[in-house]
Structures are given as structure tokens and as C-alpha cells.
N, C-alpha and C positions, 0 to 999 in steps of 0.2 A: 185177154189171153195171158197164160202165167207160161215159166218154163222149169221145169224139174230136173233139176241138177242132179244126179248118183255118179262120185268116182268111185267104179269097182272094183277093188283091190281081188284077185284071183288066187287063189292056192296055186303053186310050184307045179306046172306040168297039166295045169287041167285046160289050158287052152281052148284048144280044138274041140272036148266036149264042152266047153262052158260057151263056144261061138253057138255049136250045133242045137242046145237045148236052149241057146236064147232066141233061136230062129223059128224054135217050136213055140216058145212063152209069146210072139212078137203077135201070133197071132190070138192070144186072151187080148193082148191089150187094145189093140186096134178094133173089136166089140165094144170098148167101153165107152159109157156115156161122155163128153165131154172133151174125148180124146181128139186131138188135129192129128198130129203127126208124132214121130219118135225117131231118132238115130243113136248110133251104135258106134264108138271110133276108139281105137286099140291107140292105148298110147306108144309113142314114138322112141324116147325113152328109157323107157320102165314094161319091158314084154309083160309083164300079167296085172294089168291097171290099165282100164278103159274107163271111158267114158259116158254115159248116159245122158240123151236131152230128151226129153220129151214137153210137148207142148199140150195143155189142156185150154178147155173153154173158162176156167174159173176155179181156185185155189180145191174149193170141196170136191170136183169132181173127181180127184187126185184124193186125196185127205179121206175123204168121205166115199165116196161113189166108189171108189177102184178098193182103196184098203178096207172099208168093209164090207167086201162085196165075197162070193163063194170063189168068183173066177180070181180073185187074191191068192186066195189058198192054194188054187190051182199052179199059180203062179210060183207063189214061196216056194212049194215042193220042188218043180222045176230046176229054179235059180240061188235061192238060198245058201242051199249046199257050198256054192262054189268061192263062196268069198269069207275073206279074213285079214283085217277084221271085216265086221259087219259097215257097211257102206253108210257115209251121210247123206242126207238128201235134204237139198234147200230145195227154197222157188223164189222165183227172180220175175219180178216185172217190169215191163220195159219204160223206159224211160225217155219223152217225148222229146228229141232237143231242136229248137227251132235255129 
């Protein structure tokens, strides 16, 4: 399992449509191959910079399968708009500690 990291930096005042249309997006990604789970957490803060995790079965399902898939595109339209700048996204695998 991998985890995908995006801190979403938000445009001034777009809040409340940027929650609304990610709750519309939530359901492209949860169709996709690979996909486990996904959350959403508003930072504490800094009002318009959230959080994104999402957990896949394998680094390409993410990389490959979701970006270039059509429901991506679907996607971009959606939530693109709302950020600035443009969000980084790592992935993080876990780390076994005995």
C-alpha cells in the first residue's frame, strides 16, 4: 500500500465551493482501480490549505491508472480550478518498525 500526499493550497473565498465540488470528485476516485480509501482535512491554521491522503494498492495505480485514465480529466475539471499555486503530491510508504 502507498499513501498520496496533496497539500491543497485554495484560492481566497473559494472554500465552501471547493468542499462541495470535492465531494462531487470523491466519487471518480473511489471507481478507481487500486484505490483503498481517501480523506480530506482542512487545515487548522491556514483557512484555505487542506489536506489530502489517499491510499492506493501500488505507486501506478495513482501514477498510471487514475492520471491516465478519462475519469482524471473528469477530475481536473472539477478541482483544478480551485488551487494556487498548483499542489505537490508525494507518496509515502510505510515503514515496518519492530
Amino acid at each position: 500500500m502507498i499513501l498520496e500526499v496533496a497539500i491543497l493550497p485554495i484560492k481566497p473565498n473559494l472554500n465552501n465551493e471547493f468542499e462541495s465540488a470535492f465531494k462531487d470528485a470523491s466519487k471518480i476516485i473511489k471507481r478507481m482501480k487500486g484505490y483503498i480509501s481517501h480523506e480530506l482535512q482542512k487545515c487548522m491554521e491556514e483557512d484555505n490549505k487542506y489536506i489530502l491522503l489517499v491510499k492506493w494498492e501500488k505507486l501506478e495505480d495513482h501514477t498510471i491508472g487514475f492520471r491516465e485514465s478519462a475519469e482524471y480529466q473528469d477530475w481536473k475539471s472539477k478541482l483544478h480550478h480551485f488551487y494556487n499555486p498548483f499542489p505537490v503530491v508525494e507518496h509515502y510508504t510505510n515503514i515496518e518498525l519492530v
